[in-house]
MIDOTI-534873 format. One record per residue (C-alpha): chain; x, y, z; residue number from 1; residue in three letters. Coordinates in nm, 4 decimals, padded with zeros to 6 digits. Example, Ala and Ser with C-alpha at 12.3 -4.5 7.8 and 13.67 -1.06 7.14 Angstrom:
! MIDOTI-534873
> cadena; c1; c2; c3; num; residuo
> A; 01.2300; -00.4500; 00.7800; 1; ala .
> A; 01.3670; -00.1060; 00.7140; 2; ser .
//
This chain:
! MIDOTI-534873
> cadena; c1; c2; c3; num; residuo
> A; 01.4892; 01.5810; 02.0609; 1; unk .
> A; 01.1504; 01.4916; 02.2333; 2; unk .
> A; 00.9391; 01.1546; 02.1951; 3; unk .
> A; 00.7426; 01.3234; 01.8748; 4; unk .
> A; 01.0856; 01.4039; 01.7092; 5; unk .
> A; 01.2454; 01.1220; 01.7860; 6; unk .
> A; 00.9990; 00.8912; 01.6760; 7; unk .
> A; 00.9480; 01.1053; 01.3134; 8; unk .
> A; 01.3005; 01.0351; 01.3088; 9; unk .
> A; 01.2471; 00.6813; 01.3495; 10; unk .
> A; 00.9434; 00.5932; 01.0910; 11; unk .
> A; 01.2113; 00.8429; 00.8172; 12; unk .
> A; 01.4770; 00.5436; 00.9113; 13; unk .
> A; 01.2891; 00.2891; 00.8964; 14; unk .
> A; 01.1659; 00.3440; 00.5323; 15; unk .
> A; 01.4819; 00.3820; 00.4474; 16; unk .
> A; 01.5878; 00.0562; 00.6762; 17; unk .
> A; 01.3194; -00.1217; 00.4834; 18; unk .
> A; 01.4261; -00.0370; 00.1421; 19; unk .
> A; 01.8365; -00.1005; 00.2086; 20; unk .
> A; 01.9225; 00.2808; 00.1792; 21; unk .
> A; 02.0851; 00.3698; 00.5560; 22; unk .
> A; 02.4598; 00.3449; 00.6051; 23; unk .
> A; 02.6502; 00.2431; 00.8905; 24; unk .
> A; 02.5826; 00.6024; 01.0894; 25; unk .
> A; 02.2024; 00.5853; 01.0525; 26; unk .
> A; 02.1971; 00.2079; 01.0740; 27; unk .
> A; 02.3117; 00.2315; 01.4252; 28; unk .
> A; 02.1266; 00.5829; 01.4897; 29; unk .
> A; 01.7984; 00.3629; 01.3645; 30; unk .
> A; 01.8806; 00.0794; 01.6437; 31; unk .
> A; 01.9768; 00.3567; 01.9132; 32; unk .
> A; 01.6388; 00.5003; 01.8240; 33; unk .
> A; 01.4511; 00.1419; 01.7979; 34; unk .
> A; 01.5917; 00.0547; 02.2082; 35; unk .
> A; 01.5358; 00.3550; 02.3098; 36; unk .
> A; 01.1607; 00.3997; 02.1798; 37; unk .
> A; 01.1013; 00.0586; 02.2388; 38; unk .
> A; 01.0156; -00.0420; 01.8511; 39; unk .
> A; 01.1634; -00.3095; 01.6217; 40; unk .
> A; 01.0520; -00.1690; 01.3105; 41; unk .
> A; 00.7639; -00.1631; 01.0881; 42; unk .
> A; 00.6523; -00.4931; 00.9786; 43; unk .
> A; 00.4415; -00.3263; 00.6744; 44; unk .
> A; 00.7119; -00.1672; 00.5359; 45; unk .
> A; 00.9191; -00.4871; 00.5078; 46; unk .
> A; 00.6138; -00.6305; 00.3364; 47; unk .
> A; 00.5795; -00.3148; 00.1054; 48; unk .
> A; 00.9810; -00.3511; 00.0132; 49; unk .
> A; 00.9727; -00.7578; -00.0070; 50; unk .
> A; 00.6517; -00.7050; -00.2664; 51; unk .
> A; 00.6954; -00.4635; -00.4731; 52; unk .
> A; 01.0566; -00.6328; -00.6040; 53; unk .
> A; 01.0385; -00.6235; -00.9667; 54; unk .
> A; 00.9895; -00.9316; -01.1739; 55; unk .
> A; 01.0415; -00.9637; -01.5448; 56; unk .
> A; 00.9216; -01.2298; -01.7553; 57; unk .
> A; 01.0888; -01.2670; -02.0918; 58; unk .
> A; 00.8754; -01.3353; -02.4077; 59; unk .
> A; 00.9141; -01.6503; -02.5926; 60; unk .
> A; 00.8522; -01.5952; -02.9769; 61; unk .
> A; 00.7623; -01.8478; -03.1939; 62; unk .
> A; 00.9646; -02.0345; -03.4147; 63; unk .
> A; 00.9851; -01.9508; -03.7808; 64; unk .
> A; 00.9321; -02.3170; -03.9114; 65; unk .
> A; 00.5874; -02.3045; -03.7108; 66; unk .
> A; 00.4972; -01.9936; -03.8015; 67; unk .
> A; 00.5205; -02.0577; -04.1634; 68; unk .
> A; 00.3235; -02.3701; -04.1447; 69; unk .
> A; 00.0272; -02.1912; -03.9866; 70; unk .
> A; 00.0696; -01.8851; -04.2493; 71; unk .
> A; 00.0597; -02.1946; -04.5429; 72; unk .
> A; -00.2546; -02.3933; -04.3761; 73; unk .
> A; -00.4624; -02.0451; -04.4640; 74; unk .
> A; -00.6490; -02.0585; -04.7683; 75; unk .
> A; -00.6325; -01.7265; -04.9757; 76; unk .
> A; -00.9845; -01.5178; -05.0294; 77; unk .
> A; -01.0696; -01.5409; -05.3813; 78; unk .
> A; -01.2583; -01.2083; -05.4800; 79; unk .
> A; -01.5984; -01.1852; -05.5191; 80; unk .
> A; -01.6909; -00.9938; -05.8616; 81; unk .
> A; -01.9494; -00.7670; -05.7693; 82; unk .
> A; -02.1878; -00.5809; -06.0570; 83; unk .
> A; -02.1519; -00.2094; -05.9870; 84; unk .
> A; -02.4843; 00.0075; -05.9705; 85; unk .
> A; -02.5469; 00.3653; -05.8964; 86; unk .
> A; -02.6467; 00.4956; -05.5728; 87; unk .
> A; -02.8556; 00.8006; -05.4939; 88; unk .
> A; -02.7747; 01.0273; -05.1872; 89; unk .
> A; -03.0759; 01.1675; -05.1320; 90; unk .
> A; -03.2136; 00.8613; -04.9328; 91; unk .
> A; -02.9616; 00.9155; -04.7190; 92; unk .
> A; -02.9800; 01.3135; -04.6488; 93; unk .
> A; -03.3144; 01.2245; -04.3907; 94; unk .
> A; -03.1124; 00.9690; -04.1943; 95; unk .
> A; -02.7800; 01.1962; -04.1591; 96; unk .
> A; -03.0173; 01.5039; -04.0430; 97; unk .
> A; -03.2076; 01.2986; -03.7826; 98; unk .
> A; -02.8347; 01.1299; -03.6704; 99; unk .
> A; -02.6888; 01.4956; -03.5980; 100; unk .
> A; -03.0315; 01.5517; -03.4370; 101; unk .
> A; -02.9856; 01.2826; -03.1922; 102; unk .
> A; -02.6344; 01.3828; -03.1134; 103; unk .
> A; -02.7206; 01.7534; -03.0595; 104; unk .
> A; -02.9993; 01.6009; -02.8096; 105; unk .
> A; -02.7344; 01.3665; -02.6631; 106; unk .
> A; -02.4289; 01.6292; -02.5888; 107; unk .
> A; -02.7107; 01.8365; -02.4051; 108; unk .
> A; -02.8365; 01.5639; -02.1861; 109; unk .
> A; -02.4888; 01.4685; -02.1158; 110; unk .
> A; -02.4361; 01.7962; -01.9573; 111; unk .
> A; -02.6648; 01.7901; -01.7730; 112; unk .
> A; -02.6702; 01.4428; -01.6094; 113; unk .
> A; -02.2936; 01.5094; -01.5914; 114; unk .
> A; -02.1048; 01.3314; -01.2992; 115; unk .
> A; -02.0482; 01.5133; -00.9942; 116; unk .
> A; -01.6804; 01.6759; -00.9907; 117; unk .
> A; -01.3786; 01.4532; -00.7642; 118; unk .
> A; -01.4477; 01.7042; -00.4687; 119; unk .
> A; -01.8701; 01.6381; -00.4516; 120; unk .
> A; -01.7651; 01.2539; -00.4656; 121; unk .
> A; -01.5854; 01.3177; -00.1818; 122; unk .
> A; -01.7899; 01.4664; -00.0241; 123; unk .
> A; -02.0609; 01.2149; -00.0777; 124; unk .
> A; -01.8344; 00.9458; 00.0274; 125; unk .
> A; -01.7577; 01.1074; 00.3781; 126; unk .
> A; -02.1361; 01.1655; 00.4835; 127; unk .
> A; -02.2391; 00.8272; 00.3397; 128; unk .
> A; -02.0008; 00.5729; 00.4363; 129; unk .
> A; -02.0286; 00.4246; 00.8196; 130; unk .
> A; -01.6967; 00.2821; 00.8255; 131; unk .
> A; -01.5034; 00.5808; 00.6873; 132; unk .
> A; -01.1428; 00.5653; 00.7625; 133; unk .
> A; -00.9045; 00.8589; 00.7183; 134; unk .
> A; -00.5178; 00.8619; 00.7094; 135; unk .
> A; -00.2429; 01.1335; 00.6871; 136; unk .
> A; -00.0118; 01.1207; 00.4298; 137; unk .
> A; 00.3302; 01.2322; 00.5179; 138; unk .
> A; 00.6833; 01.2650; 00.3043; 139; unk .
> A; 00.8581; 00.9488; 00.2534; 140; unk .
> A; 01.1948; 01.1552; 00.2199; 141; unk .
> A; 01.3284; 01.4486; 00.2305; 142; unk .
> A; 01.2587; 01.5161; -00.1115; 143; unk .
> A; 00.9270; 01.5053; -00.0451; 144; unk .
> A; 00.9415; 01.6153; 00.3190; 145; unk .
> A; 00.6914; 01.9005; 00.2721; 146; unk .
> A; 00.4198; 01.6731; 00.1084; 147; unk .
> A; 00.1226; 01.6442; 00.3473; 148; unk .
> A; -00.2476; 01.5524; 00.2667; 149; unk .
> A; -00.5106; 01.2776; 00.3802; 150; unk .
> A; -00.6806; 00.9183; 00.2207; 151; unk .
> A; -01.0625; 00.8239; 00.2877; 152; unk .
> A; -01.1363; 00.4897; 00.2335; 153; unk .
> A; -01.4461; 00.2803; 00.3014; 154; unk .
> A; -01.4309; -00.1116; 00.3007; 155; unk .
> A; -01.7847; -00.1628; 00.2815; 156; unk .
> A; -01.7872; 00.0723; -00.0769; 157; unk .
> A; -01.3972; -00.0178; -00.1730; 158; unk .
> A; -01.4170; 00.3162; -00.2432; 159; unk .
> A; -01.1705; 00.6093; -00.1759; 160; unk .
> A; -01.0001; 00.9265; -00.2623; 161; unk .
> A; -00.6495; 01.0669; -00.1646; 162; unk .
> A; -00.6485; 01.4489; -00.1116; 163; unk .
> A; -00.2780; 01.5350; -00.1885; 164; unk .
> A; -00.0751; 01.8803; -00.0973; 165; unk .
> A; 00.3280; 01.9914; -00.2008; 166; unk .
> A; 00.3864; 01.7270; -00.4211; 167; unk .
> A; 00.5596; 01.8203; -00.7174; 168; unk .
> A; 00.4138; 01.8465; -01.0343; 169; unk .
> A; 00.4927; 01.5521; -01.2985; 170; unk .
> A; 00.5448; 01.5318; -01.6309; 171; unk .
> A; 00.2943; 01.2449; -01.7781; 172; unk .
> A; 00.5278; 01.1591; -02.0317; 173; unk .
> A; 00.8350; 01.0976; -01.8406; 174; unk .
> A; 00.7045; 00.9816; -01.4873; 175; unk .
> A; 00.3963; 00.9356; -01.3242; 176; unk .
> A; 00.2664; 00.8788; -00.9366; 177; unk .
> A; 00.0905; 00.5405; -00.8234; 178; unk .
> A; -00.0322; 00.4207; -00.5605; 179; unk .
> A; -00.0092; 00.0877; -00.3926; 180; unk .
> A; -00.2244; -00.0198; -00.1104; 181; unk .
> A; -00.0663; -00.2769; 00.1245; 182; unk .
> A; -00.3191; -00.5410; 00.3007; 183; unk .
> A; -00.1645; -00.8007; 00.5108; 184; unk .
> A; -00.5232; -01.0120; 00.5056; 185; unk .
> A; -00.4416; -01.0760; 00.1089; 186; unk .
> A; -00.0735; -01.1544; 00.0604; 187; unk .
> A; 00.2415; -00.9724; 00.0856; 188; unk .
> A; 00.1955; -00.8207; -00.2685; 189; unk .
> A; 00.0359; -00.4724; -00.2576; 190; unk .
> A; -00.3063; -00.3567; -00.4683; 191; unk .
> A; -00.2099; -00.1154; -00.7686; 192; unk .
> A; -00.4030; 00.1553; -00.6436; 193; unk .
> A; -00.4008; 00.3270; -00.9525; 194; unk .
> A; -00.1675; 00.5520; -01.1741; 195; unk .
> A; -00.2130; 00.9335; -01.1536; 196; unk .
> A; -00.0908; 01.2873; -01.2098; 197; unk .
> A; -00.0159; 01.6014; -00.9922; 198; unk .
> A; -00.0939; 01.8951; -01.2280; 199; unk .
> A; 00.1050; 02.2556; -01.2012; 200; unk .
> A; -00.0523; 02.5143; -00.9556; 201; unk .
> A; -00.1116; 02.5952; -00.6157; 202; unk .
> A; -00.3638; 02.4043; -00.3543; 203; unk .
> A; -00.4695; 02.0667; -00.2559; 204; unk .
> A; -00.5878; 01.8115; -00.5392; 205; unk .
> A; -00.8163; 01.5427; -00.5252; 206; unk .
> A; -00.7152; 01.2009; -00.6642; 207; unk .
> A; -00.9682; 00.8778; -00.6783; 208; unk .
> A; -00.8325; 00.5211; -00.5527; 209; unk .
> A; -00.8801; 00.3054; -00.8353; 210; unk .
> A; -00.7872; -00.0309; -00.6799; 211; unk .
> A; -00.7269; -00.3327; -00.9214; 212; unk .
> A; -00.8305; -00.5870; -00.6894; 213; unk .
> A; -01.0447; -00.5806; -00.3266; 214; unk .
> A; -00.8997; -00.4357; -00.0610; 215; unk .
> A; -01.0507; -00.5329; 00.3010; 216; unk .
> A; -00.8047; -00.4529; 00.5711; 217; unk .
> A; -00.5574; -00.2055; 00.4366; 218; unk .
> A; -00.2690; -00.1053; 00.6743; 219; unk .
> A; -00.0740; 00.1518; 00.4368; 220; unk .
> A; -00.1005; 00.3485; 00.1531; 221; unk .
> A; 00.2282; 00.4134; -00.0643; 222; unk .
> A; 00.2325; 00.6783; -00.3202; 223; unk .
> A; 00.5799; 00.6203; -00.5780; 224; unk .
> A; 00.6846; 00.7818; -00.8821; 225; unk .
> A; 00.7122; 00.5169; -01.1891; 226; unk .
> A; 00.7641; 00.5136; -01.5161; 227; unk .
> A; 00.4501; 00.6186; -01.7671; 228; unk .
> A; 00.1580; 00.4240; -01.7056; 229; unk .
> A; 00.2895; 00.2283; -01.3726; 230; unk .
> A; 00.4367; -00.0846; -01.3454; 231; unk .
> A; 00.2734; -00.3874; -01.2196; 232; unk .
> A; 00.5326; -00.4359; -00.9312; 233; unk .
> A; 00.7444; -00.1582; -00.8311; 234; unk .
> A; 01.1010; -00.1337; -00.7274; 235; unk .
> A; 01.0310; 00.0924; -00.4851; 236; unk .
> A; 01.2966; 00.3687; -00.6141; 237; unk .
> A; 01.1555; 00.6667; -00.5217; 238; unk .
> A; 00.8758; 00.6684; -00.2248; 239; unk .
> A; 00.6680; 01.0124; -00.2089; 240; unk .
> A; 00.4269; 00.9367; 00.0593; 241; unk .
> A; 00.3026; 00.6917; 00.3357; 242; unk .
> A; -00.0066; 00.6793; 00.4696; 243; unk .
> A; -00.0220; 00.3560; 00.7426; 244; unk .
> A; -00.2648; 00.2627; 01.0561; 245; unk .
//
């Protein structure tokens, strides 16, 4: 295989080097590959694999004697007797028409002054920001060898949006993709990125990077399939994509 080949060949090791997965054959293919290209491995994706490990923290509940103290200390609402009296409608009927009025009115101007659609944002983003980056994405596996597509992110306007191609379609309600955004400058954990879904259908679709905390120097991006509505560290089970300077 040429350089290009071999060193594909390399980074699809070396994810799988980082995350324990090779055997014996492709741990010494990865360190034939390593010598002979001259690399000792990713240090990001060792940071990626050593962050996103997992961590539960069990719930303490508390105990019943306690509880029922607190539950005895509240007093009990005596009701208030209240004198009934008729009420007429008709000072209402003025009120309710002006209300739907106003909500007519409002639905209209909403329309109108509606946000600009994912793609325009995009767009806006990439003539607007000076210190535009842009990465490719590329499978993490060959699962998801065919997925391809590109991140934009600006520092300056933590802002961003992946454009995403060839990944499979997910079912909300039994998995869902998210992102993590790995940035040595913070720590070793990475940024939640934000949780997100590939729809059915043909062509490229545009996701927005919702990142939980600021994000300054980012190295990599990692797209992962989790459980419905994310996780706040992942176990790093199933890698779609990388994205990484």
């Amino acid at each position: 295989m040429n350089r290009d080949e071999a060193m594909s060949r390399f980074e699809e090791l070396d994810a799988g080097r980082a995350l324990g997965d090779l055997d014996a054959a492709e741990t010494a293919e990865w360190a034939a590959l390593a010598r002979d290209l001259g690399h000792r491995g990713d240090p990001a994706l060792d940071r990626i694999a050593a962050g996103m490990e997992f961590a539960t923290v069990p719930q303490i509940e508390m105990p019943p004697a306690l509880a029922a103290r607190i539950r005895s200390s509240i007093p009990a609402a005596e009701p208030v007797a209240r004198q009934a009296r008729p009420i007429s409608i008709f000072p209402w009927l003025g009120w309710a028409a002006a209300a739907c009025l106003a909500v007519v009115v409002g639905v209209t101007h909403l329309k109108k002054d509606a946000a600009p659609d994912l793609t325009q944002q995009r767009a806006d983003l990439l003539e607007n920001a000076a210190d535009l980056r842009t990465l490719p994405f590329t499978g993490a596996s060959a699962v998801y060898g065919t997925a391809s597509g590109n991140v934009v992110w600006s520092d300056a306007r933590q802002q961003g949006f992946m454009t995403l191609s060839n990944i499979p379609a997910n079912d909300p309600a039994r998995k869902q993709y998210q992102l993590w955004i790995v940035d040595p400058t913070r720590d070793e954990i990475p940024v939640d990125g934000g949780v997100f879904d590939i729809p059915a259908g043909p062509g490229p679709v545009v996701i927005p990077i919702v990142a939980k905390l600021a994000v300054n120097h980012p190295a990599a991006f990692v797209i992962t399939l989790e459980q419905p509505g994310g996780v706040v560290r992942s176990k790093q089970e199933t890698v779609v994509a990388l994205a990484k300077f």
